[in-house]
TORKEKOL-687512 format. One line per field, with one value per residue (C-alpha): y, x, z; residue number from 1. Coordinates in steps of 0.02 Angstrom, whole numbers, plus 50000, padded with zeros to 5 digits. Layout:
REM TORKEKOL-687512
north Y,...
east X,...
up Z,...
k NUM,...
This chain:
REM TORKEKOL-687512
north 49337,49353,49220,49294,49349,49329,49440,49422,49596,49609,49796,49800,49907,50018,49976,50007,49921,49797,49606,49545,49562,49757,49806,49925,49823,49743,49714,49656,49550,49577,49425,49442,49318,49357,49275,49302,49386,49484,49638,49731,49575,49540,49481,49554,49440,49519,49642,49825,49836,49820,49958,50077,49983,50030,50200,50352,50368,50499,50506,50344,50247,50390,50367,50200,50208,50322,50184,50055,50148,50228,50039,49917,49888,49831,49671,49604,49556,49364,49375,49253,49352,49304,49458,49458,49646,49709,49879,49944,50086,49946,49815,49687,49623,49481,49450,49328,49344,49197,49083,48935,48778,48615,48503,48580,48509,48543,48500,48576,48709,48668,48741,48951,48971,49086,49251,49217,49305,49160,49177,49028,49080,49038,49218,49322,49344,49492,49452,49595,49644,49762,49708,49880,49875,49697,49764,49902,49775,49646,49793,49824,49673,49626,49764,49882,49761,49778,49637,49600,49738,49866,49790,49787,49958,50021,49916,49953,50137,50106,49990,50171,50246,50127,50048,50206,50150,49987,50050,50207,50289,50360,50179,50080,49883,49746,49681,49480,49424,49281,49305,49156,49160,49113,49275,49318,49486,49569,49751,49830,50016,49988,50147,50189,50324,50519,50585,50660,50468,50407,50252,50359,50466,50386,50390,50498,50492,50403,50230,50285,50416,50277,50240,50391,50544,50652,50553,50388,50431,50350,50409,50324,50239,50167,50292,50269,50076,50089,50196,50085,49914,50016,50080,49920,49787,49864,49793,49963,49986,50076,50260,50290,50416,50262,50171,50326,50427,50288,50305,50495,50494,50381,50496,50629,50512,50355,50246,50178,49988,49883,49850,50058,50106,49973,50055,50231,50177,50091,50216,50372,50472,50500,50669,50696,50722,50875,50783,50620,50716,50821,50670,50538,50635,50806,50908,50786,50651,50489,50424,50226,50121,50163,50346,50438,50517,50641,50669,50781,50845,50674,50664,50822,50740,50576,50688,50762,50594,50545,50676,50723,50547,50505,50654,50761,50686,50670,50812,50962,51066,51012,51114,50932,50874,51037,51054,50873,50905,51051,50924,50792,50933,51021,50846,50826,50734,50738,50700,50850,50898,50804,50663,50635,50671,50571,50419,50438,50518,50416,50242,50193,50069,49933,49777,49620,49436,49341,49192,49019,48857,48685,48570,48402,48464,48623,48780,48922,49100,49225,49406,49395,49527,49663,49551,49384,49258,49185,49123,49037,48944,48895,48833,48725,48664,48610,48538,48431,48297,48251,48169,48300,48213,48101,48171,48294,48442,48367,48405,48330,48429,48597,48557,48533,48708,48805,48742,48764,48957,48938,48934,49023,49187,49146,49188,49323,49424,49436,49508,49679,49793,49719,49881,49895,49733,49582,49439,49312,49189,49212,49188,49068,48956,48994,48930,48780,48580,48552,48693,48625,48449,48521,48608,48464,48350,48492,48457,48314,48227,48237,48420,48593,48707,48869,49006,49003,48838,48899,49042,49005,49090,49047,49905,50014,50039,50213,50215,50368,50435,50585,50618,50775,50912,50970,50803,50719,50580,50444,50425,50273,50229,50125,50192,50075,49929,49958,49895,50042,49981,49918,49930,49793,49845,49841,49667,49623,49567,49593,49727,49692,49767,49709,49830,50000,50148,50227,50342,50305,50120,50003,49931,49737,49669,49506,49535,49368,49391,49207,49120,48940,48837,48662,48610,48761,48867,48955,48852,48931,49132,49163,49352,49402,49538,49569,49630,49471,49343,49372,49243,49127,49160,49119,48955,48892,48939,48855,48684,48674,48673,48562,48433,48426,48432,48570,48686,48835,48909,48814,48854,49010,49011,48887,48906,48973,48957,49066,49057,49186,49142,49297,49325,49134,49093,48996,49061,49021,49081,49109,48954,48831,48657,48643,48457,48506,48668,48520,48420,48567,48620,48450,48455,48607,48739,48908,48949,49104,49161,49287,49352,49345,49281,49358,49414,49291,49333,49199,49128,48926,48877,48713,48598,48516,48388,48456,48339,48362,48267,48371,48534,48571,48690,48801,48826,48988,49005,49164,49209,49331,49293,49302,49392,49559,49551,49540,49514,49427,49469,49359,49336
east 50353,50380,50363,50491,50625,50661,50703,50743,50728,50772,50742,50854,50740,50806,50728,50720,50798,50637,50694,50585,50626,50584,50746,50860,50881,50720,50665,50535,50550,50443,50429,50386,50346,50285,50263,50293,50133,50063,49969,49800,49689,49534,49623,49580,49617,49763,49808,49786,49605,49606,49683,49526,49463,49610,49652,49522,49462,49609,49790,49860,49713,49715,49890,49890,49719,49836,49976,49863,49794,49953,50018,49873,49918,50113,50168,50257,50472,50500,50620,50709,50793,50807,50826,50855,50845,50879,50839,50914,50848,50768,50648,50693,50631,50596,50563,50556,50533,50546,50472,50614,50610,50644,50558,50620,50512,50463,50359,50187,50124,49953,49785,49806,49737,49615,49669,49853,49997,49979,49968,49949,49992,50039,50077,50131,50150,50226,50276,50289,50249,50107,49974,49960,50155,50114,49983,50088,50209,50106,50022,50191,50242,50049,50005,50136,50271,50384,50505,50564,50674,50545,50445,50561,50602,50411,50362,50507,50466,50287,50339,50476,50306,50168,50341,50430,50479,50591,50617,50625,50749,50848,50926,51009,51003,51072,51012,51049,51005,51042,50985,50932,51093,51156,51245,51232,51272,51249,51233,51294,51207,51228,51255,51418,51506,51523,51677,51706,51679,51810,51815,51825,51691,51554,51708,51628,51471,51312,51258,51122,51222,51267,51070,50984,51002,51087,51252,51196,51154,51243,51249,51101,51129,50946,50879,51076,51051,50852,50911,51057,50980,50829,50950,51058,50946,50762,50640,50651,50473,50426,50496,50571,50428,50284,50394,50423,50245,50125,50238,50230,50043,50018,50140,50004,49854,49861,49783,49891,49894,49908,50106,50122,50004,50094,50270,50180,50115,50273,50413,50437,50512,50359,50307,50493,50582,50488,50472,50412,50280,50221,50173,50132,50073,50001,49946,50022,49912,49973,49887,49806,49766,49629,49662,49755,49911,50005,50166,50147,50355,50409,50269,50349,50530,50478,50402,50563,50641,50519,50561,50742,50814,50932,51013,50876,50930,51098,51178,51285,51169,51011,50913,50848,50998,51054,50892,50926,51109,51039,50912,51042,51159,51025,51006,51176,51244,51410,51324,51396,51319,51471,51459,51285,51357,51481,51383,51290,51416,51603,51538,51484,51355,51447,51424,51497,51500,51384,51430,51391,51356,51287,51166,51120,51134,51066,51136,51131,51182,51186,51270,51440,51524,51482,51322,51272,51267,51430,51363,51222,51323,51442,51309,51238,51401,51410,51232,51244,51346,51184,51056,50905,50776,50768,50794,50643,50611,50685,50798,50929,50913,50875,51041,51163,51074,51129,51289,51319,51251,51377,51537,51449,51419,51601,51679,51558,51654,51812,51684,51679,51671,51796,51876,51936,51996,52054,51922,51979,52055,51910,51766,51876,51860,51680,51611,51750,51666,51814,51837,51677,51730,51873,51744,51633,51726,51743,51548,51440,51270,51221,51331,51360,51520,51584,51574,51783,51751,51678,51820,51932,52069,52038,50967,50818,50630,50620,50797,50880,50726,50734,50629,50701,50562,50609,50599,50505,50633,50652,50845,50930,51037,51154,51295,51254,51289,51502,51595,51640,51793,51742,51528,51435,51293,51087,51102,51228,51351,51547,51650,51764,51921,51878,51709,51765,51726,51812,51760,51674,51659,51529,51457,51436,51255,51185,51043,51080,50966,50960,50946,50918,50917,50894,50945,50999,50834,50777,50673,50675,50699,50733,50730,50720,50732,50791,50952,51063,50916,50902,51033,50926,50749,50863,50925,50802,50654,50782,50776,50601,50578,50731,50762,50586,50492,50359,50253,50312,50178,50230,50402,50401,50296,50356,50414,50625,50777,50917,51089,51230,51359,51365,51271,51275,51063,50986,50831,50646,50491,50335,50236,50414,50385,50420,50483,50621,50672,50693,50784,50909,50938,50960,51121,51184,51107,51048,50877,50784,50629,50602,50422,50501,50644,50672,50533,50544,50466,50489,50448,50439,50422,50335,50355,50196,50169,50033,49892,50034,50181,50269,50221,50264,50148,50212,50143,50196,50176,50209,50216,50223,50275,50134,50255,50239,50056,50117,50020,50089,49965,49964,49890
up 49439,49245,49110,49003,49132,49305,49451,49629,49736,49904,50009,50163,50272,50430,50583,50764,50931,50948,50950,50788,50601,50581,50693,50604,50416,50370,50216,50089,49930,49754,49613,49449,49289,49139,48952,48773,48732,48846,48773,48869,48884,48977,49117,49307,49433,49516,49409,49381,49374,49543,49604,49578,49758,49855,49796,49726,49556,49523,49542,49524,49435,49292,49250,49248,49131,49020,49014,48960,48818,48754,48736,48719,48521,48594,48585,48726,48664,48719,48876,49001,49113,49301,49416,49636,49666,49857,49916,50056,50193,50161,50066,49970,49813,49721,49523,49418,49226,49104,48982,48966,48878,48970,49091,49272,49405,49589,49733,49701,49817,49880,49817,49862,50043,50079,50113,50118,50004,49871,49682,49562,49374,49215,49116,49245,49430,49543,49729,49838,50017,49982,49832,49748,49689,49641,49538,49470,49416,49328,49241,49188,49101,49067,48984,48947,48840,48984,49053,49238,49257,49199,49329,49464,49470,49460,49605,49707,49669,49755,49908,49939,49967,50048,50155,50179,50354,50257,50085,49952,49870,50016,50044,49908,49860,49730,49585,49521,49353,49243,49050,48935,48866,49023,49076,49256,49309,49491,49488,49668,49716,49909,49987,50030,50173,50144,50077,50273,50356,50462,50570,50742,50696,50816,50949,51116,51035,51091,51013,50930,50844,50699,50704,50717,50651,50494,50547,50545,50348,50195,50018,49953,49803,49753,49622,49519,49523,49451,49319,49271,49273,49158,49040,49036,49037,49025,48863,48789,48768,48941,48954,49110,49153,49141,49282,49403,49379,49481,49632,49605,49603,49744,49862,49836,49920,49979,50120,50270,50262,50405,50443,50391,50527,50656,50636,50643,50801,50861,50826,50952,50813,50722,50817,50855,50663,50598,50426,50473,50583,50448,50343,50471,50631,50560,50707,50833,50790,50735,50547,50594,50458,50330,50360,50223,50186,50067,50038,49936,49936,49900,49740,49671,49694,49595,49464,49447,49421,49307,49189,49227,49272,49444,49397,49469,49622,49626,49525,49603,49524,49541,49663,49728,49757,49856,49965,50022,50063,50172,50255,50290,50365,50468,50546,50586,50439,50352,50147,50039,49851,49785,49871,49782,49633,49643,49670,49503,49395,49460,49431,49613,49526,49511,49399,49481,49460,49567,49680,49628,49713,49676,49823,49749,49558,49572,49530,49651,49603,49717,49811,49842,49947,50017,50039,50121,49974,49995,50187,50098,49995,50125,50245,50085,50051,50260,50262,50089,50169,50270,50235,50266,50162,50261,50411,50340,50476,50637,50803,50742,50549,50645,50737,50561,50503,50659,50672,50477,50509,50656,50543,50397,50509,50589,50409,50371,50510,50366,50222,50183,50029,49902,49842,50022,50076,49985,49992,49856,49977,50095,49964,49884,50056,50092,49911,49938,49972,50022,50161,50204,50217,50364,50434,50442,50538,50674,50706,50820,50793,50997,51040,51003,51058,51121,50988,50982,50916,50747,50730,50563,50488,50313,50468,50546,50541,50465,50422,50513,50591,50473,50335,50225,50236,50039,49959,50057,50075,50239,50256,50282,50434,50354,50441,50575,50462,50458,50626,50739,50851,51016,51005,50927,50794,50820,50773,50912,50779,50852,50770,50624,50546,50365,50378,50469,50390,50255,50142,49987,50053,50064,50236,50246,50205,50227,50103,49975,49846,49756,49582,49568,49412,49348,49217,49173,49183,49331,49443,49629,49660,49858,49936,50109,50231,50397,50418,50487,50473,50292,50282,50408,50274,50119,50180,50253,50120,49989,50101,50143,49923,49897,50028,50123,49968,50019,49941,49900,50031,50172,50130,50181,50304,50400,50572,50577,50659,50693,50736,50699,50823,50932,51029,51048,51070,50934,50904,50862,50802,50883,50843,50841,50883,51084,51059,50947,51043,51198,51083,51026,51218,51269,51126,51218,51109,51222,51148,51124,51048,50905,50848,50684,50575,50427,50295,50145,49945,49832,49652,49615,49411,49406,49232,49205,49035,48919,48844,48692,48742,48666,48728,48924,49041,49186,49326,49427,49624,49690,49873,49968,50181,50271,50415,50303,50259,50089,49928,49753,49576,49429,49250
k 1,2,3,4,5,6,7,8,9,10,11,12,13,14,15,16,17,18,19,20,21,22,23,24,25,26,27,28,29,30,31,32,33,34,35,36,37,38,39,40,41,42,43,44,45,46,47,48,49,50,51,52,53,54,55,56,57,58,59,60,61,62,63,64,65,66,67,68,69,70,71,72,73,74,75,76,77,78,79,80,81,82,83,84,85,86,87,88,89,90,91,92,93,94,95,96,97,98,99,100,101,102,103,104,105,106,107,108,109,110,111,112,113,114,115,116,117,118,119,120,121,122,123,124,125,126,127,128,129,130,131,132,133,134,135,136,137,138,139,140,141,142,143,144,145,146,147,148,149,150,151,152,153,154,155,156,157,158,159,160,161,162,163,164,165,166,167,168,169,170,171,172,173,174,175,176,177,178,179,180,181,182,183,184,185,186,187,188,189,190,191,192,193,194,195,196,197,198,199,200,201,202,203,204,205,206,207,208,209,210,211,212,213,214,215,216,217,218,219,220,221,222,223,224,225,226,227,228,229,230,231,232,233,234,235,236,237,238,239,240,241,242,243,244,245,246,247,248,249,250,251,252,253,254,255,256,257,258,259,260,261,262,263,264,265,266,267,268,269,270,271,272,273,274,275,276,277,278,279,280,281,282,283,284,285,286,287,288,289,290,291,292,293,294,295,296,297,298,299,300,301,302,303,304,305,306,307,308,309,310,311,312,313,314,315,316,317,318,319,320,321,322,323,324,325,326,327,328,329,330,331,332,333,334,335,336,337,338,339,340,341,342,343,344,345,346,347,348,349,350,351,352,353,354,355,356,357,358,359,360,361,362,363,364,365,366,367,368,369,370,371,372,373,374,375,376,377,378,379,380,381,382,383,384,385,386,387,388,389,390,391,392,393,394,395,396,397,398,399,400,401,402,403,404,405,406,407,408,409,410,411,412,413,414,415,416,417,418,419,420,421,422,423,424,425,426,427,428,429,430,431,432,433,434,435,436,437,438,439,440,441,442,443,444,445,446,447,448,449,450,451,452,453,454,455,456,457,458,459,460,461,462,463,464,465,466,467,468,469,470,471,472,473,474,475,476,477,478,479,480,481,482,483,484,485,486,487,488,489,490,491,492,493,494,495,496,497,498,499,500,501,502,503,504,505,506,507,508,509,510,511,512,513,514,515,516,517,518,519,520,521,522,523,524,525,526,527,528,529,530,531,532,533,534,535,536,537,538,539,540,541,542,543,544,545,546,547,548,549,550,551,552,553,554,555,556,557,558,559,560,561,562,563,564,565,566,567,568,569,570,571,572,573,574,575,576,577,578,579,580,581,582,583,584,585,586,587,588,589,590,591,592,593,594,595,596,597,598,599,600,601,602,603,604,605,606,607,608,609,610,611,612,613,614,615,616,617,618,619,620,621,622,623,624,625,626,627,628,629,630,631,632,633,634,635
């Protein structure tokens, strides 16, 4: 998290056909926080200086040696800029980059504990699922003179490589941010469907043929929208080559970590996809953690990048661009050179206005469609009418949140990409109190209901399986993520009209990237991951903070619930208190069990009085969910 601006990621990650968060559209979240003055200082403790001890003397600790020297006279630009930024084959993250004024205040997370993905700061703190791309990011802003978004797009660049199988820059995201002039802005580079899509093309075709495979590959979109948000809204004092070349370095040699050498282990593709085996299983044998790995085609891709921009990678011309148009094809995909093109060079970025909410006087911003944002705010909107402080984590509380994600997922069913359908009556009704209020009165203390009850009128671990053998690139699967007529998705969610494929269009998301302010300045940044849960982590991270008053530590890690209406279980984590899944069944609810629900990063600013009463402290907590193995960094 930042001190001078603020940014939310979130990765939407492709998974497998497993039951826990990893299936088919995980994620990961990043945060980031820096101050006003941050040049090369002694500072160590969870910053850059650390990466000599995961990584070898060369490579990646070099360049990032070279960085520090070329700008340790720079003084870092004052910034408040607040920034959700969702990746999607793919990972999700968070960042956070601000140094307001005012006297915002929250519940205090608890002293760091040991070994957990906790970071207490006051300058500067990233939040990511791996610690090395928090490092890269806090060196960033720390000692570089670069804000959130500089940050954001070099740590999202590293998590493509150490979380290749949820994230990198053959997937696409979404990017929130609200400035300290109080503009918010949410820039859209979702992938979208080839130019030869059509919603009957999975017809007399297998189901994992939208999963798995060249077909199941969109027009990734990530590498347009990281350029973009740099150009637009980047401090102007890190070249675009200083954000790109640590990722490129660390593709050449780096050492499996622990949730890498799990999915390596867990995913029959590996020494099936000639690509993926080449990197992952040379010689048949799969990599464990601790051992180490090159990829030494995707390196040589991000160097292009770093000194030829996206268009390296998405122009007609480029011999990049062409070798993975070959790669896609050989696999059975559909993605032609000018559909990559395209993407960078006809406006497919798109720069839309975000969602907004308000829960007992605080401001939410967040995703509206294609993604999941507008469902958070809904179930708020439900769920303010009761009384959850004082309820605090209970039965009866656990029951209003499921059957608020009840009617919220019940609407989501109309979303879809907005240049395809028209949404304004729809969003209109789902950011409504008073649609709410209707819906509301529809619900019971001691009793659920049938899913027709909730009707109203008003993606995969190592993406595609396929790994392009030029570039080095995972593909995403993200095909799976539109509604093909009659078949329900990896997620079991029921086909919809609103989100069949078209080309050029946008498949529905629930990634809901989230900005929260007080008063006007940022106070809570929410990410998660997890294809439909990410709703499910958002919601329920953003009422452990606000209504049961807990640190930001044990709000994420706390124990979830899940509802989406179909299929109609309610679910729980491993660990779930047994008396309140009793309590929920004896109301009618049909309970299952998930290992995981959803993957949660998150930033909380704490106001604190100075000794001067007239100066105010901040405290930053940074976290990173302990379901990812997930480190934050801080100064």
């Amino acid at each position: 998290m930042i001190d001078d601006a603020r940014i939310l990621g979130n990765h939407k990650e492709a998974g497998n056909n497993n039951d826990d968060i990893y299936n088919e559209d995980g994620s990961g979240v990043t945060t980031f926080y820096s101050d006003e003055e941050a040049a090369l200082s002694g500072h160590d403790d969870g910053g850059v200086l650390q990466i000599g001890s995961f990584y070898s003397a060369g490579g990646l600790r070099a360049w990032l040696a070279y960085l520090r020297r070329k700008w340790f006279k720079r003084k870092r630009l004052l910034w408040l800029l607040a920034v959700v930024l969702v990746f999607l084959l793919l990972v999700a993250i968070i960042l956070l980059a601000t140094l307001p004024s005012g006297n915002s205040s929250g519940a205090s997370s608890p002293a760091p504990p040991v070994g957990a993905g906790y970071v207490r700061a006051q300058r500067g703190a990233v939040a990511t699922e791996n610690g090395l791309c928090s490092d890269i990011g806090t060196t960033i802003m720390r000692d570089l003179g670069g804000n959130a978004v500089d940050a954001a797009v070099a740590s999202c660049l590293c998590i493509g490589v150490l979380n290749s199988f949820s994230s990198g820059i053959g997937g696409g995201g979404v990017l929130l941010l609200h400035t300290k002039e109080g503009h918010s802005e949410l820039i859209d580079f979702r992938e979208v469907a080839p130019s030869a899509a059509s919603q009957d093309m999975y017809r007399d075709r297998p189901v994992e043929a939208s999963r798995t495979g060249g077909l199941s590959v969109a027009v990734p979109g990530e590498l347009a929208g990281l350029e973009y948000a740099w150009q637009q809204h980047g401090s102007g004092h890190v070249a675009w080559k200083d954000l790109v070349m640590p990722s490129a370095q660390l593709a050449r040699n780096f050492t499996v970590p622990a949730l890498l050498a799990k999915w390596i282990a867990d995913t029959p593709e590996i020494v099936v996809d000639p690509g993926l085996r080449s990197v992952y299983a040379p010689d048949g044998v799969r990599k464990k953690e601790g051992d180490t790995v090159s990829n030494p085609r995707l390196a040589d891709t991000l160097a292009l990048v770093a000194e030829n921009g996206a268009s390296a990678f998405y122009s007609r011309t480029s011999s990049l661009a062409q070798q993975l148009v070959a790669d896609i094809q050989q696999a059975g995909g559909i993605i032609t050179a000018d559909d990559l093109h395209n993407y960078l060079h006809n406006g497919t970025v798109k720069v839309r206005t975000p969602v907004k909410g308000f829960y007992r006087g605080l401001e939410v911003l967040s995703a509206g469609p294609p993604f999941g944002g507008a469902c958070v705010v809904m179930a708020l909107n439900l769920l303010e009418a009761y009384n959850l402080p004082l309820l605090g984590p209970t039965a009866q509380a656990y029951h209003w949140v499921a059957e608020a994600l009840a009617f919220a997922y019940a609407d989501r069913m109309g979303l879809a990409d907005p240049q395809f359908a028209d949404l304004h009556n729809l969003t209109h009704a789902m950011l409504s109190k008073e649609h709410a209020g209707r819906l509301r009165r529809r619900l019971r203390a001691d009793k659920t209901f049938p899913y027709t009850h909730y009707e109203d009128m008003v993606n995969l671990i190592f993406g595609s399986k396929v790994l392009s053998p030029s570039t080095g690139v995972v593909l995403n699967s993200q095909m799976d993520d539109f509604s093909i007529p009659g078949r329900a998705n990896a997620y079991d969610l029921p086909p919809s009209e609103a989100n069949f494929i078209r080309p050029g269009k946008r498949p529905l998301s629930s990634m809901s990237p989230s900005i929260v302010l007080k008063d006007g300045e940022v106070y809570l940044i929410v990410g998660a991951s997890g294809g439909s849960r990410i709703i499910t982590g958002t919601l329920q991270t953003f009422l452990n903070v606000v209504d049961y008053r807990q640190g930001l530590w044990k709000a994420v890690s706390r124990p979830r619930v899940h509802h989406q209406l179909l299929p109609t279980d309610v679910y729980t984590e491993t660990g779930f208190a047994q008396d309140i899944i009793r309590e929920l069944a004896q109301r009618g609810h049909q309970m299952g069990r998930k290992e995981e629900i959803a993957v949660v990063q998150a930033v909380l600013v704490e106001s604190k009085q100075a000794d001067d009463e007239n100066a105010a402290t901040r405290v930053l907590h940074a976290v990173s969910d302990p379901r990812k193995h997930g480190r934050p960094a801080g100064f």
